[in-house]
C-alpha positions in Angstrom: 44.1 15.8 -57.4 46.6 18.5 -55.5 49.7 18.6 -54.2 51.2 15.7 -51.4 53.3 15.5 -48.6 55.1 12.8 -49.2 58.5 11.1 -48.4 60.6 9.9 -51.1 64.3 8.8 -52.0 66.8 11.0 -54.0 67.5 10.0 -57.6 71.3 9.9 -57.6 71.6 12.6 -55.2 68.6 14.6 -57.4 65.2 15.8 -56.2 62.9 13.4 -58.3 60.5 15.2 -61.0 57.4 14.2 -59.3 58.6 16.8 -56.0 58.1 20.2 -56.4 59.7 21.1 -53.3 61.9 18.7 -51.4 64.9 18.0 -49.7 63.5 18.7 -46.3 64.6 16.7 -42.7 66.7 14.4 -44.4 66.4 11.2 -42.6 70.3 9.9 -43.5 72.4 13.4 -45.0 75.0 11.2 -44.6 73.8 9.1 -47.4 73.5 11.3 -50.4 72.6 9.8 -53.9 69.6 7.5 -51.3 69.0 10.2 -49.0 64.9 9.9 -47.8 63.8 13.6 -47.6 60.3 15.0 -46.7 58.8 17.5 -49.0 55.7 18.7 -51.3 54.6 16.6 -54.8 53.8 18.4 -58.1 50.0 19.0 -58.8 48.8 15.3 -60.1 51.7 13.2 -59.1 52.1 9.6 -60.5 54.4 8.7 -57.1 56.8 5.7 -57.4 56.6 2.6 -55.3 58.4 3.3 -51.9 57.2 6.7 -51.8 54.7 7.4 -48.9 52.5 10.6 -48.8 51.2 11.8 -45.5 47.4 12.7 -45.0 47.9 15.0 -42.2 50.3 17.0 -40.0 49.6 14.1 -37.0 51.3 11.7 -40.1 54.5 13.7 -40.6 55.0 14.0 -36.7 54.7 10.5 -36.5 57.4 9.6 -39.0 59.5 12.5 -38.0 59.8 11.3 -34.2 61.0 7.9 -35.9 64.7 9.9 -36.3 64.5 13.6 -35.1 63.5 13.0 -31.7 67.2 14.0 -30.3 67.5 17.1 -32.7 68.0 20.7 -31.0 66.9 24.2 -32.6 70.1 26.2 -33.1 70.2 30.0 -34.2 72.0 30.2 -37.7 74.2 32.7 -37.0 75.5 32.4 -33.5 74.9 28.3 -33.2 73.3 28.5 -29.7 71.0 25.8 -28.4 67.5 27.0 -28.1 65.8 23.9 -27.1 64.4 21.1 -28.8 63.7 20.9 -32.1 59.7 20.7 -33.1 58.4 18.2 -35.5 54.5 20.0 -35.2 56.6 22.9 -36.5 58.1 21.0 -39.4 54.9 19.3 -40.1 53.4 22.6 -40.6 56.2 24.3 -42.4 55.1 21.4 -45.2 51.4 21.3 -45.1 51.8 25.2 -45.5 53.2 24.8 -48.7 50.3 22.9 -49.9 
């Protein structure tokens, strides 16, 4: 078995062994030690209940547009606006990673 996409729920405020990389579009930041983050499973994960793993891109845009749909692209160094933020981007950005 590979590597997941999946969602999952910090362990007080830690990435959980079973992520390899994480912390991505954090869906409260405001709520550290439970914050639900997107990211990419070890190889062979045993995944807790409550944690979901996406099949496909399509998946991850459909979750994503449950809380990012207002977000806005801003440059990092300046702060301007440069339009809307794109969950097909993000959802890339993670399957790449696979």
């Amino acid at each position: 078995m590979a590597k997941k996409v999946i969602s999952y729920k910090l362990d007080n405020g830690s990435i959980p062994a079973y992520v390899s990389d994480g912390g991505y579009f954090a869906k409260d930041p405001n709520d550290t030690p439970n914050m639900v983050c997107l990211g990419v499973s070890v190889d062979n994960p045993t995944l807790p209940a409550g944690v979901t793993e996406y099949a496909d891109e399509a998946a991850v845009v459909t979750y994503l547009d449950t809380y990012t749909s207002e977000w806005r692209k801003n440059d990092p160094i300046t702060r301007e606006d440069l339009g809307p933020w794109s969950q097909a981007d993000a959802a890339a950005f993670l399957f790449a990673k696979l």
